[in-house]
N, C-alpha and C positions, 0 to 999 in steps of 0.2 A: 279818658281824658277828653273832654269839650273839644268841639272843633267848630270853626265860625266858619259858614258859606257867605261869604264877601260879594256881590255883584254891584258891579256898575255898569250902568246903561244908558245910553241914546236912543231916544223913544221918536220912530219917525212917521209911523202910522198909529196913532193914541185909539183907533178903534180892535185894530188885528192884535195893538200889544196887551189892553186889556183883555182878551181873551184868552190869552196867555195866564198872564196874574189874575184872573180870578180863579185859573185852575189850577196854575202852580200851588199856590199857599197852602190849599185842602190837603195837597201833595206832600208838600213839605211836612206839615204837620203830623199826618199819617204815619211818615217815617219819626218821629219824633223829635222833628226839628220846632224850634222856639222862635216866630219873631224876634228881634229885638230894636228892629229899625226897616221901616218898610217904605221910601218915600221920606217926604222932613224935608222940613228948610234945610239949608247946608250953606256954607262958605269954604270954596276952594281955598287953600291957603299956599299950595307949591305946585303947581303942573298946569296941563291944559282945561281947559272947559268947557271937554269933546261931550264928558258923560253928564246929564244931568238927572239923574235917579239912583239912587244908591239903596242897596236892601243889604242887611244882615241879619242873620238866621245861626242859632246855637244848635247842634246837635251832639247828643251823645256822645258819640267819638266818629270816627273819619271812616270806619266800616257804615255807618248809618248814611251817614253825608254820601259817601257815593253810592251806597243802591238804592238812594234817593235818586240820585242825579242819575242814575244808568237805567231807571224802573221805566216800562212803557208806558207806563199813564204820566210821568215826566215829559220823556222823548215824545210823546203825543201833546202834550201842553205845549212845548217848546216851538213847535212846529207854526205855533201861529207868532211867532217871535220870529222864527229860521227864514220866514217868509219875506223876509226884508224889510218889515216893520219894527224892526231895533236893531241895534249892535248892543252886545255882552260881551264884557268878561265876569268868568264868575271862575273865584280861586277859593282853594279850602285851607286855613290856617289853624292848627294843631293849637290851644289853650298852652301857655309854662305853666 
């Protein structure tokens, strides 16, 4: 069953957090996750307008999605994120 990796972010140093995404993505991919929205215009329609970056990414099912997310060359990418150059959440939702 498809599982979407959902993130939105507040980007507060744009040089540490691209270092981040450029390494994430090769990451993602590798595991067999699909872009399907990476950045984009956007219109908040119900809440605050803390986050302004939103990515979604398809993978396979929710076993690929976390040994994405749990793999060291992730936790290594992240790290220029963890740095205080962004706030994330990043949640995994399960396809009906």
């Amino acid at each position: 069953m498809p599982v979407y990796w959902i993130a939105r972010a507040k980007i507060i140093d744009q040089e540490s957090y691209k270092k981040y995404a450029d390494k994430a993505g090769g990451i993602v991919e590798s595991f067999g996750g699909k872009f399907l929205t990476r950045g984009g215009n956007f219109k908040i329609m119900e809440g605050t307008d803390n986050f302004t970056r939103f990515v979604v990414a398809e993978f396979p099912n929710m076993d690929l999605a976390e040994e994405c997310f749990n793999s060291e060359a992730y936790k290594n990418a992240a790290k220029n994120r963890r740095n205080g150059s962004g706030e994330v959440e990043i949640i995994f939702v399960e396809s009906n």
